[in-house]
N, C-alpha and C positions, 0 to 999 in steps of 0.2 A: 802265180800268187805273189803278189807285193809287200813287202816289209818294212813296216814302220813301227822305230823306236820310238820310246820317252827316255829322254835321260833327265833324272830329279837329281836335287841336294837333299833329297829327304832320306830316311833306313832304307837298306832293305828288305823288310820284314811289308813293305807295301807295294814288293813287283810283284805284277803282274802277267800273263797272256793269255790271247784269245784269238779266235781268228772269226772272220764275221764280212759279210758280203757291203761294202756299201759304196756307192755312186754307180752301184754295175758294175763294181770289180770286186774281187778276194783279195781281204787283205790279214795277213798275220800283226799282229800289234802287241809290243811290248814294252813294257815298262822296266826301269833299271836304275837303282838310285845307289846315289855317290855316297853316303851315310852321313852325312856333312863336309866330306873333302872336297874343297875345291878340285886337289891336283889329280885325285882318282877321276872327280867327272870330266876333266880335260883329255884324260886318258879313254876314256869312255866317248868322250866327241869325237874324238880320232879314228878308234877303232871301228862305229857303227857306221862312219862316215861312209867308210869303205864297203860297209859289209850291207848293211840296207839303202833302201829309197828315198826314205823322208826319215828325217830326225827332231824331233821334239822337243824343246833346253826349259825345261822348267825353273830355268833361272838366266838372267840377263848374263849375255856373252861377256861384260866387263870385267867379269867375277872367275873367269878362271883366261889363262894364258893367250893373247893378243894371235900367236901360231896356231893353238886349237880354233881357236873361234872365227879364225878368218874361212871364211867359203872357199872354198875350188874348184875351180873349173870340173877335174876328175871326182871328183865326190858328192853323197849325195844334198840334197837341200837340208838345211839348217831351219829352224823357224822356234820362236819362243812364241808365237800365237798372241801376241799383243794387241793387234787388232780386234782378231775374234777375243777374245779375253775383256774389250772393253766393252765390245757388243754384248756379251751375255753379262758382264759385272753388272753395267748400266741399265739393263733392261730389267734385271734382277732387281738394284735399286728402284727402281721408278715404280717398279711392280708390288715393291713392299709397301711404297710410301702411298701410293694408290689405296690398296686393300687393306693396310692397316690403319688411313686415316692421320697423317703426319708422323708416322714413323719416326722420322728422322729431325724434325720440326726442330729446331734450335739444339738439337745432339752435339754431345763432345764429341769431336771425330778424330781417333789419331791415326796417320797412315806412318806406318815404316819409310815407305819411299814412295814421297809425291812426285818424285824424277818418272818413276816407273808405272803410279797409275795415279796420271794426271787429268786426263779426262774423266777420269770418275772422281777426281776431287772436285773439277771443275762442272760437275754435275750437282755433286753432296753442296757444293756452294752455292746452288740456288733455292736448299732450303735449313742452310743455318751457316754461321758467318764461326762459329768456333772449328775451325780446322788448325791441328798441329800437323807437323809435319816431323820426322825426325832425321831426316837425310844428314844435317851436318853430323850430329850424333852419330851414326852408323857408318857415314864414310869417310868422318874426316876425326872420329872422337870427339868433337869438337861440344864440350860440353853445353850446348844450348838445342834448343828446337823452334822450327820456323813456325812464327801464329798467324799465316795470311795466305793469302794465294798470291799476293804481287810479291810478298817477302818471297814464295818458292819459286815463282818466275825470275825476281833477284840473282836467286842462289843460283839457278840451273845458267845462268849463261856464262860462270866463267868455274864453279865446282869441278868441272872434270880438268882442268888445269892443277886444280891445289894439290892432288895426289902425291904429283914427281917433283914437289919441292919439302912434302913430308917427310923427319925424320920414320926410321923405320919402326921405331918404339918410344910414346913420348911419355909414358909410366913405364916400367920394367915391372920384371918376374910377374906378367898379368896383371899386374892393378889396373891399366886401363879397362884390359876388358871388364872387371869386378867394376870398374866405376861408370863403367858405357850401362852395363846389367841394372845396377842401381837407379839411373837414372831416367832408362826404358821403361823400367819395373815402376818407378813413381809415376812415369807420364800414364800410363795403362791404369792406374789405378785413380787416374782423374779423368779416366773417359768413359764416355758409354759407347762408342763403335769404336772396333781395331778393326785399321786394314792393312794384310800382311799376306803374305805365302802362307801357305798351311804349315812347312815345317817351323817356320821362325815360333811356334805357336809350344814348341814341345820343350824350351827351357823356360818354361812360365807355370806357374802354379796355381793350382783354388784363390790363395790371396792376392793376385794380382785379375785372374781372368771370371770371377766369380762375376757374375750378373752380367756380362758383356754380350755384346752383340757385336760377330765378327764376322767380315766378310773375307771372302777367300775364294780358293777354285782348289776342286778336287779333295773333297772330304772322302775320305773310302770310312766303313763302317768299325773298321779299328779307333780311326781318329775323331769319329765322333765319340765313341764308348770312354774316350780321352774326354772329350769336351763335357762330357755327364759327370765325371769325377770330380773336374775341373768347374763346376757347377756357373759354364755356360749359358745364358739364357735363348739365344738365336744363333743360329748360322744363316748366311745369306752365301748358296754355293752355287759360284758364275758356272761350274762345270755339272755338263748334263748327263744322264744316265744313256747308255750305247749296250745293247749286248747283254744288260743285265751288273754294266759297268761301272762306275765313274772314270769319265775321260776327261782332262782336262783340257783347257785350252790351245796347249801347247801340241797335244796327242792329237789331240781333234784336226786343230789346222795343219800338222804332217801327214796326217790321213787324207783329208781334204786335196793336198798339194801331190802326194802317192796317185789316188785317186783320178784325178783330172789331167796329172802331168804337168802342169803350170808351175812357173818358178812361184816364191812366195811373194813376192811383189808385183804381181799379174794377177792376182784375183781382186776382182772391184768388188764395191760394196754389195752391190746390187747381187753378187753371185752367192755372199754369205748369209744376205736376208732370204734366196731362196732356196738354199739347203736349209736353213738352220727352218722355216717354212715346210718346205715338201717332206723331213724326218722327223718332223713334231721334236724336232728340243725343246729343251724350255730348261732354265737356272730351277734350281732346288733351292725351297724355305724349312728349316730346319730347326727343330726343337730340342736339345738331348738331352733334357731335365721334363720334358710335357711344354702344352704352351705355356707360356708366360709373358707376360708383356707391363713394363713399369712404365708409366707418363709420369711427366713431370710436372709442378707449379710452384708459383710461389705467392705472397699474401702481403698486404702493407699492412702494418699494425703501428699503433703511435701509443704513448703515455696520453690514460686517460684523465689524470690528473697530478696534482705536486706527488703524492702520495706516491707514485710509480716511483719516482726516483731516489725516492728511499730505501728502494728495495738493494738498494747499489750501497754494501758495506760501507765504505769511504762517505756518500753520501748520508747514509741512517746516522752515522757520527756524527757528522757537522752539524748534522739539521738539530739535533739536541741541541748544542751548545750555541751555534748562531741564531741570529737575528731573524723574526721572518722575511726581511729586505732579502738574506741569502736565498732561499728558494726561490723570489718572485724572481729573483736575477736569473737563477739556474735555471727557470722555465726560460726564459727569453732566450737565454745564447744556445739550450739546444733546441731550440726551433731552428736554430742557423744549421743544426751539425747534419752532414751528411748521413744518407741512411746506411746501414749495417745489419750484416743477415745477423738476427736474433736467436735464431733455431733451424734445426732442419728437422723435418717431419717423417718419419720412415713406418715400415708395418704397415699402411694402411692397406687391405685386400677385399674385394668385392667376392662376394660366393661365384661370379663366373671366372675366376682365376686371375682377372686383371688387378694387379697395381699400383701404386702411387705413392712417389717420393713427391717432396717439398721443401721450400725455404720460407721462413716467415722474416720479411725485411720490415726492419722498424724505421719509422722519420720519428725525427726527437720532440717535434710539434704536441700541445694539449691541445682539444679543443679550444679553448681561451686564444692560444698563440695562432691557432689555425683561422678562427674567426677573425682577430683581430689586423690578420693581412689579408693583401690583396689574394685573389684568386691561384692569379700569375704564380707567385710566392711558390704556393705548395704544388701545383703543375709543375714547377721546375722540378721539386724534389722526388715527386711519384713516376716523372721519367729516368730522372737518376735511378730510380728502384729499379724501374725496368731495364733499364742497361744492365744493371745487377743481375738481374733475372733472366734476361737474355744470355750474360755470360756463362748462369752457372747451369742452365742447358733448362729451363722452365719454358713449357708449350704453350704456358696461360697464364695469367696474376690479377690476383680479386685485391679490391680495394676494400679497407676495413675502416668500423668508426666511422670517425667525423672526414677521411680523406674521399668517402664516395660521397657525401652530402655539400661537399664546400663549391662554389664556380656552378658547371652545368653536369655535376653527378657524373662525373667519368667520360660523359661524351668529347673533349679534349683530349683528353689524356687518351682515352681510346683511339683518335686521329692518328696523336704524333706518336705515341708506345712504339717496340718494334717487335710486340706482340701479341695476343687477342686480350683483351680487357673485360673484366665485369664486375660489378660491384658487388652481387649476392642478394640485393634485394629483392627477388623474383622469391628465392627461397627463406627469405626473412620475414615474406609475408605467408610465406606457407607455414614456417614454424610457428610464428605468433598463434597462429587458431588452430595451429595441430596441441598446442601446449595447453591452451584455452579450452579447448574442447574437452578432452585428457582430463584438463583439473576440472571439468564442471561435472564429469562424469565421477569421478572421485568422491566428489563434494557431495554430490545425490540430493541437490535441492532443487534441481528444474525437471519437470516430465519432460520424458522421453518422445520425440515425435513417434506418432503411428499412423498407417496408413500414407504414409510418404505426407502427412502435413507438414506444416512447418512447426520446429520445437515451442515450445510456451516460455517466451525468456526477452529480454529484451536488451539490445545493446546500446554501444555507444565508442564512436573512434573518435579520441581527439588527436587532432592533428590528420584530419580525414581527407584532407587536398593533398598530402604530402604522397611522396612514393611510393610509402608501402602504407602509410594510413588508407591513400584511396583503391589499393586493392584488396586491404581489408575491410573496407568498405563494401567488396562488390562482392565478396564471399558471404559476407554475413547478410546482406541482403536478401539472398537467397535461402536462409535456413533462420532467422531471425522475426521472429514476432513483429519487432518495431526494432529501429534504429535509430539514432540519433546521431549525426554527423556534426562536428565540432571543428570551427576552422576560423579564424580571424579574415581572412581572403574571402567575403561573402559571395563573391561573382564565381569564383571559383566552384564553390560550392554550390550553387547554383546550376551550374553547368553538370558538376559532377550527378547532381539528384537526377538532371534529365537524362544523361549518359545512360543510369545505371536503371534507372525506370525503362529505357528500352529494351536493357537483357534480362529486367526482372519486374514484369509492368505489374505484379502484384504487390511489390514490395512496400512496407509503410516507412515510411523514411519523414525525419524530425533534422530542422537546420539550426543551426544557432553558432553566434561568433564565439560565446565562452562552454564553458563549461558548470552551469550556474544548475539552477534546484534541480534540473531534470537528472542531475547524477545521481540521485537520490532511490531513481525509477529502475537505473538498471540491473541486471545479472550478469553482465561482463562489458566491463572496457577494456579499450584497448587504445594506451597512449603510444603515439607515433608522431611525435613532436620535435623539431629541432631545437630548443628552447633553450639548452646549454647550459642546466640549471634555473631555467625559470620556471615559478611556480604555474601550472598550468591544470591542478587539479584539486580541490580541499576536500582530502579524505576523510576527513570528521564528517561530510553529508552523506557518502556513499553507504549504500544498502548491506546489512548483514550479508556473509556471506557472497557478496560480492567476487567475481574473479575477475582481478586487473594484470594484464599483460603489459608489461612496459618493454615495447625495443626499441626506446631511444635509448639513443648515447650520446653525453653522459645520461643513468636514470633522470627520470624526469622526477620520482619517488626515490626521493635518500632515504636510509637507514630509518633516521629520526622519525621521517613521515608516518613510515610505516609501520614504527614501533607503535603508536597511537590506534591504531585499530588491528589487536589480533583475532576481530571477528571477519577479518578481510583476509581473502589468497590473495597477496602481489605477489607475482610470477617474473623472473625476467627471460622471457620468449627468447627462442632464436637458437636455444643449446642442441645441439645434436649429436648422438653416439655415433663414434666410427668406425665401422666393420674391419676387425684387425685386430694385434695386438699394436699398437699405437706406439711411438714413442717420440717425445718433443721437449722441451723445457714447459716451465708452467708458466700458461697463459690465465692463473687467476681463474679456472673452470677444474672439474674432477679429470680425472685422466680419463684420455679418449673422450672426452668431451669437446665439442670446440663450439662455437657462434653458427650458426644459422651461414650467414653472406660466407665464411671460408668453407664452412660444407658444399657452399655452392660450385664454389672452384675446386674441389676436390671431387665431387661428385664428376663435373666437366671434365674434368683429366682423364677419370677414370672411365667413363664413356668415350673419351676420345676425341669429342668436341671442342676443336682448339677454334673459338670462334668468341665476337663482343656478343655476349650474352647476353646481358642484365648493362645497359647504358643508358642515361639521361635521366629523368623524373616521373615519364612515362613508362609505367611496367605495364606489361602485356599480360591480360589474363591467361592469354595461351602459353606463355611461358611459366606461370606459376604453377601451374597444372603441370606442364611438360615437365621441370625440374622435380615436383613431389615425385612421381610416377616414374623416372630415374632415381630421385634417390634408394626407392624403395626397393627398386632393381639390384643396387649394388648395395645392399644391406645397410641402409642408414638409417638410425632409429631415434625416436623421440626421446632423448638422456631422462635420468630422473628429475619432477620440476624443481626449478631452482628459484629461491626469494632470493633476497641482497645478505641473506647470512648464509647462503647454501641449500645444499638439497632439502626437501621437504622428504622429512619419511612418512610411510603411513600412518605414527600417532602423532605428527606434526596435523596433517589430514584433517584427523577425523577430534584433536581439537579444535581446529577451525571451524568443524561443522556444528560440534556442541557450541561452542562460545555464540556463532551466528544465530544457531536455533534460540538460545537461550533471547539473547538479543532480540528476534523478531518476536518470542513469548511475552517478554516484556513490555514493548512499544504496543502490542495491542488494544489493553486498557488506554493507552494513551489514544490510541485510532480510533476505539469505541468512544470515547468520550468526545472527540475532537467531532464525530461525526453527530455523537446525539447531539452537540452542542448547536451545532450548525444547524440539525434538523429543531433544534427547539427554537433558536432564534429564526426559524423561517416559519413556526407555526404562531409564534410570537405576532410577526411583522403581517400576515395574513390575514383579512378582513373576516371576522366573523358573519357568519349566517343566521337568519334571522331562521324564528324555528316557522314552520306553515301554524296557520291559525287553523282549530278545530274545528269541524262542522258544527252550526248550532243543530 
């Protein structure tokens, strides 16, 4: 029978031994850890050298004495299992980012030592460019950390030089060490993967290692019960189960080398793909909290008007006592100003256990400033977002506002980004007529369809060629009485009737370039105009009772407008409850509330589809549908409705319904009269008949 050690830097409180048949030989196997002494495991490579077959260094030979770690002719083979160690890390990797669906997708990654596992840095770098590195930190104190792979390629060709020109202590009585800890402990707590040895893992705390995802080799079930405490979110463990085991890399490839009798530098690749094949290893995915999994996003949001900037102490000052010349100004120069994360978004939780963090990045543009440049202009700025968003480890990032409507609707910006892109409009059109429908049900002034007819009600999109006008367009088509489509673009519109006539050839569809007496006919509009404060509807014609959704931005219905008929619901569409306990700065919505288009990119994250969703002017029916039927999935609900003064409660409601009803009671004397009138003036204008003459 054959004898093969592990010697760790770990406790002892994690050796091990077993003895167990594998490559067609007996082999005894055991484990033996230095407790953190270097000089003990030095002593320990010396000893087993002599006394077994193969020996196992669960730590790099540089780390303890140049005499122990040299090989000998009389002694047995040495091996830290580096190679195999990259084969199971890597494949481990590839395996998470596969089955989880971008895993790893623009992740913070900090490795300990990128000297040491550099091809699995140079792996993690083909799918996100933030890797730190902490080598100078750890071998030279040297208080920085590398942010690149060409900076670690840099460092490694002349680092192992700087050691023998190091003082032996460049802080005394331990500060350095206290200041090396410190500034470990910060980088860890700006990542989302640690890559390290298992023990470096055991002077780290809940505040540093809380929500992490660490890759490593050789978890035994002490140190994950560790990692539970330590409120861990994943292990990624390159070492496979043997015996009923955890063996790691090191064990494995001594055994391996025991086994076959080959020095360690005489197994090819080809020999390790088929043992690690013919024994069914395979890398462990590991949970010690349950599963959990956070994706990342982030969101553009701008000032929708001067008014935003008021909200800025300093600014609410000035704006009293200066000129209005001061604000036009202060809108113009932050159009210039670069964008800055505004909030970060945390809490959000779907009922199947998945998460999602966030950043909401602001460009200082109004719509005004937005429209008033070129295209170019705010592409510049929405990629600067994205660079932001890239860095701070975001999978995805929706465009908000006027910055999805400006150019060609994100499909730019989708191109150059160095991330997946989507505007939200897919699910902007969804919420408009989830919000719509919601309040017409409320309202209880349309019957209810039966027998799958279509409801008794009749609408109307202004703004019906536009992105999300003409897919509320193609919804209401289908469950609408009559519609009426409103667009200044007639050819458009044109086009759009025959489109929507082929998915809905029953459909009764009404075209017109304004908005003119037919407003008068409806029970729900719904503006979807870019108009930027232009008048695009005269609420004085609209029908009691009426429900108007407006998702443009800025409203298309100011305050003012709407103050004028409180026999009307205006709605502003788009709000959506977030499943969670939420927590953000305010966005000017109720808490856990947010807009339609950033549900969208949250919803995405939280399914995991890191892909351009929602781009260009053309939204896909299959997509609106697709996004509803996700949202619903991950517990996204229709917030309570909301006008331009805030929620509506339910005696907000149900005076709306008295005031309308009152209102149509009213107007009918007038209808009755208007109608005799007309029926008298046509019996008027009608030729009398002669009476027949009597028989004589």
């Amino acid at each position: 029978m054959k004898s093969v050690v592990g010697i760790s830097l770990g406790g002892r409180a994690e050796d091990f031994e077993f003895r167990t048949r594998f490559l067609g030989e007996r082999l005894a196997v055991r484990r033996v850890g230095a407790g953190g002494s270097k000089a003990r495991a030095a002593r320990l490579l010396e000893h087993w050298r002599a006394q077994a077959d193969a020996v196992g260094l669960g730590f790099s030979p540089d780390d303890v004495p140049a005499e122990a770690a040299d090989a000998r002719a009389d002694g047995a083979p040495a091996t830290t299992g580096a190679r195999l160690r990259e084969i199971l890390q890597e494949w481990a990797l590839r395996d998470v980012q596969q089955r989880l669906g971008g895993y790893f997708t623009n992740a913070r990654i900090l490795f300990f030592s990128g000297r040491d596992d550099y091809k699995l840095a140079r792996t993690m770098a083909e799918y996100t460019p933030n890797l730190q590195f902490a080598d100078p930190l750890l071998q030279l104190g040297a208080p920085t950390l590398i942010d690149s792979l060409e900076g670690l390629e840099l460092y490694a060709t002349g680092a192992h030089y700087v050691p023998e020109h190091l003082p032996e202590a460049v802080l005394p009585g331990g500060l350095g060490d206290r200041w090396t800890h410190f500034l470990l402990a910060r980088a860890l707590g700006d990542a989302t993967v640690v890559v390290a040895p298992v023990h470096e893992f055991d002077r780290f705390g809940r505040e540093e290692l809380a929500g992490k995802t660490i890759i490593t080799s050789a978890v035994s079930d002490r140190r994950l019960a560790r990692f539970r405490q330590k409120g861990v979110h994943m292990v990624v463990d390159g070492a496979p189960l043997l015996a009923g085991r955890v063996v790691g890399p090191a064990v494995l490839d001594a055994m391996i080398i025991a086994a076959s009798g080959k020095a360690p530098g005489d197994i090819p690749e080809d020999d390790y793909l088929e043992i690690i094949a013919g024994t069914g290893l395979e890398p462990r995915i590991l949970y010690p909290c349950g599963f959990k999994r956070v994706n990342r996003f982030a969101f553009v949001i701008h000032p929708l008007s001067q008014e935003y900037f008021k909200k800025v102490e300093p600014i609410e000052l000035l704006s009293r006592v200066s000129p209005p010349v001061f604000m036009d100004a202060l809108e113009k120069t932050m159009a210039y100003a670069p964008p800055f994360v505004y909030s970060k978004m945390t809490g959000i939780r779907s009922p199947n256990g998945v998460e999602a963090e966030g950043w909401l990045i602001s460009v200082g543009g109004t719509p005004k400033e937005i429209m008033r440049h070129k295209p170019e202009f705010t592409y510049r700025r929405l990629l600067d977002a994205a660079r932001i968003a890239q860095r701070l480890g975001a999978q995805i990032m929706g465009l908000g506002a006027f910055t999805k409507v400006v150019g060609d609707a994100g499909a730019t910006v989708a191109r150059r980004a160095p991330l997946p892109i989507t505007t939200g409009n897919s699910y902007s059109a969804s919420g408009a007529l989830w919000a719509a429908h919601d309040a017409m049900l409320r309202l209880g002034l349309v019957r209810r369809p039966k027998d799958g007819r279509k409801a008794r009600f009749k609408a109307m999109v202004v703004g019906a060629t536009g992105s999300i006008g003409s897919v509320c367009a193609r919804m209401l088509a289908m469950v609408a009485e009559e519609l009426y489509m409103v667009s200044p673009e007639t050819a458009k519109l044109l086009a759009l009737k025959e489109s929507i006539l082929k998915e809905t050839p029953d459909a009764k569809l009404h075209l017109s370039s304004h908005a003119g007496r037919e407003v008068g006919e409806a029970d729900m509009i719904v503006t979807a105009t870019s108009g930027a404060g232009k008048k695009v509807l005269d609420i004085t014609q609209v029908k009691p009772g009426c429900v108007i959704t407006d998702v443009a931005r800025p409203l298309d219905l100011p305050p003012e407008e709407v103050a004028k008929r409180p026999d009307v619901l205006v709605i502003e569409s788009g709000e959506i409850r977030l499943p969670g306990k939420v927590k953000m700065r305010n966005i000017g919505l109720p808490r856990g509330v947010v807009y339609a288009c950033l549900a969208e990119t949250i919803v995405l994250a939280l399914e995991g589809r890191f892909e351009n969703f929602t781009v260009g002017r053309n939204i896909e029916w299959e997509r609106v549908r697709e996004i509803y039927r996700m949202g619903l999935k991950h517990g996204m609900r229709l917030a309570a409705i909301s006008g331009v003064n805030g929620p509506f409660t339910d005696a907000d409601i149900r005076r709306v319904r008295r005031l309308a009803l009152a209102a149509r009671e009213a107007a009918r004397p007038r209808r009755a009269a208007k109608r005799a009138g007309v029926a008298g003036r046509a019996r008027k204008a009608a030729p009398r008949r002669k009476a027949p003459a009597r028989p004589k």
